[in-house]
N, C-alpha and C positions, 0 to 999 in steps of 0.2 A: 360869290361865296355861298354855298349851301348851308342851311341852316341845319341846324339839329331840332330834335321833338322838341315840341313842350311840353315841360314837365311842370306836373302839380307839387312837387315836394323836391328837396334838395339831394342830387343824386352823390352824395357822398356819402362812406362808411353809415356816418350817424341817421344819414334823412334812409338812407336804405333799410335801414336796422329796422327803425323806428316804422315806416311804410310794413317791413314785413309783420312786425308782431301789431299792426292795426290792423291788415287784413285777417289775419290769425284769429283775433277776437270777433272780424264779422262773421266767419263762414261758421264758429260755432255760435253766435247770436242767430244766425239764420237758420241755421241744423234745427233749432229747438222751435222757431217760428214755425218752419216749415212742418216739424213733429206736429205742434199745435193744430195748425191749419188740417192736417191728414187726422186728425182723431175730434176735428170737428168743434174743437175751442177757437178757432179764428174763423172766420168769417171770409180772405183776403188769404191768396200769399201773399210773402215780402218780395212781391215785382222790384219796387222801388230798389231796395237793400242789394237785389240781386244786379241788376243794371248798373248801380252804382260798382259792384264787386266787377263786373265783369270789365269795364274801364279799367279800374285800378289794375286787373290783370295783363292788359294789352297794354296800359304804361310802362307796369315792372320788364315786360318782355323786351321790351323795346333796350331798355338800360344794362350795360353790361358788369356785371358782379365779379370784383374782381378777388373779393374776399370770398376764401373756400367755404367757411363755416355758414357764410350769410347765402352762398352760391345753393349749399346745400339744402338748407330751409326752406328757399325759394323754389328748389328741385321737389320736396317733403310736401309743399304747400302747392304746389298744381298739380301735383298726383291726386291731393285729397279731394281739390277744388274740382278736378273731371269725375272722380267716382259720387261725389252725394252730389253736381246737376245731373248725372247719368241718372241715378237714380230717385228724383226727383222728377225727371221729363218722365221717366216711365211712369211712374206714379201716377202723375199727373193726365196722363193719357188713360191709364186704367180708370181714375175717376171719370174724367170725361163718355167714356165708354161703358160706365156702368159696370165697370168689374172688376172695381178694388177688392183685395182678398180679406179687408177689415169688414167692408160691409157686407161682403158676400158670405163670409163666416158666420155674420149677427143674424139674417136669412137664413140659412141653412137651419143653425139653431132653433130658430123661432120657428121655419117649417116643419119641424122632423116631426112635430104633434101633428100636425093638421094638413099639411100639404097644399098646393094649388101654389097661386102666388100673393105677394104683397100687392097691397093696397099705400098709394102714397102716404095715406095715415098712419099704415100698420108700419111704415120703415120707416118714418118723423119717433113712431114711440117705441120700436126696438134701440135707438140712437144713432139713425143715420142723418147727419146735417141736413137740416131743409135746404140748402143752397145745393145739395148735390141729387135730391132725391129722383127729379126730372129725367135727370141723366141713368139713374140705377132701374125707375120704373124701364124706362125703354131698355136700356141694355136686357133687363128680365124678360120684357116683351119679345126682343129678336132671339134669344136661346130658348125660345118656347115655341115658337115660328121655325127654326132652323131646325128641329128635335124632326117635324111634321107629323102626321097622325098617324097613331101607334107605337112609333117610337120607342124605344128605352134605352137609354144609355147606363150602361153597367157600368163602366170605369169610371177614374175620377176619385174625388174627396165624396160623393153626397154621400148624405146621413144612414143612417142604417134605420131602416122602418120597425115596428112592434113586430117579434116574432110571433106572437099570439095569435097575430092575426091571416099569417100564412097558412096555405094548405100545406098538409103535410106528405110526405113523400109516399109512394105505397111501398110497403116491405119487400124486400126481397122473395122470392117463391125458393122454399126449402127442397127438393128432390126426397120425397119417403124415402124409408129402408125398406126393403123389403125382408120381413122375417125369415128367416129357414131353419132346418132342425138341427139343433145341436149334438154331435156327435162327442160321445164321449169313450175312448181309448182306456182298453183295460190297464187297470194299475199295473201288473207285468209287464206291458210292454212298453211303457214307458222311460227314456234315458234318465240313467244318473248324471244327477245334476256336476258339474264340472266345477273345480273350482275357480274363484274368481279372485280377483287385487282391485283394488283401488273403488272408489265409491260403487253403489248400485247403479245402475241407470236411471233415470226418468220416465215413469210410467207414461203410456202415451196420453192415459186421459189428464194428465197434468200438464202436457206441454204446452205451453201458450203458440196460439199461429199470431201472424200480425193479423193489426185489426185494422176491417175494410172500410176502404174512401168512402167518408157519407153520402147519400144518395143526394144528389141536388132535385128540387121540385121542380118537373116539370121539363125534366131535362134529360134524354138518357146519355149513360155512362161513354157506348162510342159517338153520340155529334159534340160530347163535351171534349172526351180527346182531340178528337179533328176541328172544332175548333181551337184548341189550345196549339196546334202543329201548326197550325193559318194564322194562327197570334204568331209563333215564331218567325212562323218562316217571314212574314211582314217585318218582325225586326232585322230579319238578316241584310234581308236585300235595302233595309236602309241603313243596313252597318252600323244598329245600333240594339245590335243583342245582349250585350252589358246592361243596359237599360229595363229587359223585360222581366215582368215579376214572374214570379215560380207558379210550379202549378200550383202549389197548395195554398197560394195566399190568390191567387184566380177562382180555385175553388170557395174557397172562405167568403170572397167578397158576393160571388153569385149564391150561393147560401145563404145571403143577407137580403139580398135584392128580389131574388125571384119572388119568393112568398107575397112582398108588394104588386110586383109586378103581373102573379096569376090572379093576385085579386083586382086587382085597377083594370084592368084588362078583360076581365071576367073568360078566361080559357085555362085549360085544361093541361098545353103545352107549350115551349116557346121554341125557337128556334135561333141561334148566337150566330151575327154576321162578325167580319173581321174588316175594319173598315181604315184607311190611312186618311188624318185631317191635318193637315199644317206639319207635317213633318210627323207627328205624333201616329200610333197606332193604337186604336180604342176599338173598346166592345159592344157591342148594341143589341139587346134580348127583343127579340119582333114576336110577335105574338102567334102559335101553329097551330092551323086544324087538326083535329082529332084524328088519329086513322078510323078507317071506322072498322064497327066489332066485328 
């Protein structure tokens, strides 16, 4: 005769009930554990809590619910229980890795004055946990190794450097007028004026023209287009043009960056590759020789 499971709790109506609204109570007791643990108030995640949960899970699964209402909660409560371990592992894996977005954020902030990188001291007293800092130093260490030398990566969240300190673009070049003589027509032969309806017109020195794309430092106006067509056209072919930002917010972001970038750099021009990394399509400012005069 075949046995049936063994069960830790009494699989009727009441012991069912009762199981569902106990695991209820862990995954939010763990929710908030685990919050703790990610913002650097714990020490430990709840391994233990979790292990424990994930039993309880493979038991309930096991038991057939034959009550709708309890079938549903059951249904309610392993939906929830896959989406925060899902995200949880990730989590988890980001620290490991050095590139949780809480500490990468508290970086960036602390860099945006001074630049280079942390020191394990300097991310213990921005507020990155000492049990993870090992991990964050090297993660910093291989995105500063992977950049290689000269490097600049344009896209992205980083921070927007002192515009003070950018060089500034050079002006536009005006075309002279050239003068000539003014011919003036005797009053006789000049038309009577016609009559007119409705408003005057708009003098031409009053009409407003639109007003021209800022100049980016260090960049002229066509490799900026043709980069920008190579930014597209890289989204098309990964069928993810919905995804790419406009020009004018491409323009905006390199208007922020260059000015760092001509002076860290110490050149005069840069040159914009269009690069694909992990699925993504990102921009990268390489540093260009001068033409010469």
């Amino acid at each position: 005769m075949k046995k049936g499971p063994s069960l830790t709790f009494n699989p009727t109506r009441e012991g069912i009930e009762a199981r569902i609204s106990e695991m209820e109570l862990k995954i939010d007791r763990m929710r908030s554990m685990y919050e703790s643990y990610f913002m650097g108030m714990e020490r430990m995640p709840p391994d233990a809590l979790r292990r424990e949960m994930n039993r309880m899970m493979l038991e309930m699964q096991q038991v057939p619910i034959s009550n709708a209402s309890l079938r549903f909660r059951f249904q309610a409560l392993s939906q929830k229980w896959v989406l925060h371990t899902t995200y949880w592992n990730r989590t988890m894996r980001e620290i490991e890795a050095g590139t949780y977005r809480r500490d990468m954020a508290r970086a960036q902030r602390h860099l945006a004055n001074r630049g280079g990188m942390l020191t394990e001291e300097e991310a213990i007293a921005i507020g990155i946990p000492q049990n993870r800092v090992k991990a964050f130093i090297a993660g910093q260490q291989r995105r500063a190794a992977k950049k290689g030398p000269g490097e600049i990566r344009v896209d992205g969240a980083s921070p927007s450097p002192d515009m003070g300190k950018g060089s500034a673009a050079a002006p536009a070049e005006v075309a002279p007028i050239a003068p000539g003589p003014v011919a003036s027509a005797p009053a006789e032969s000049a038309p009577a004026p016609k009559p007119r309806s409705g408003p005057p017109p708009i003098p031409a020195f009053a009409r407003r023209s639109p007003a021209p794309d800022p100049a980016l430092p260090g960049l002229a106006e066509p490799d900026f287009n043709g980069a920008y067509d190579r930014y597209l056209a890289a989204h098309r072919e990964l069928g993810t043009a919905a995804d790419a930002a406009s020009k004018e917010k491409i323009r905006a972001r390199l208007g922020k960056q260059l000015p760092r970038i001509l002076e860290e750099k110490q050149c005069d021009r840069v040159r914009i590759e269009v690069v694909v990394e992990e699925g993504k399509v990102r921009l990268r400012a390489w540093p260009a020789e001068a033409k010469p005069g």
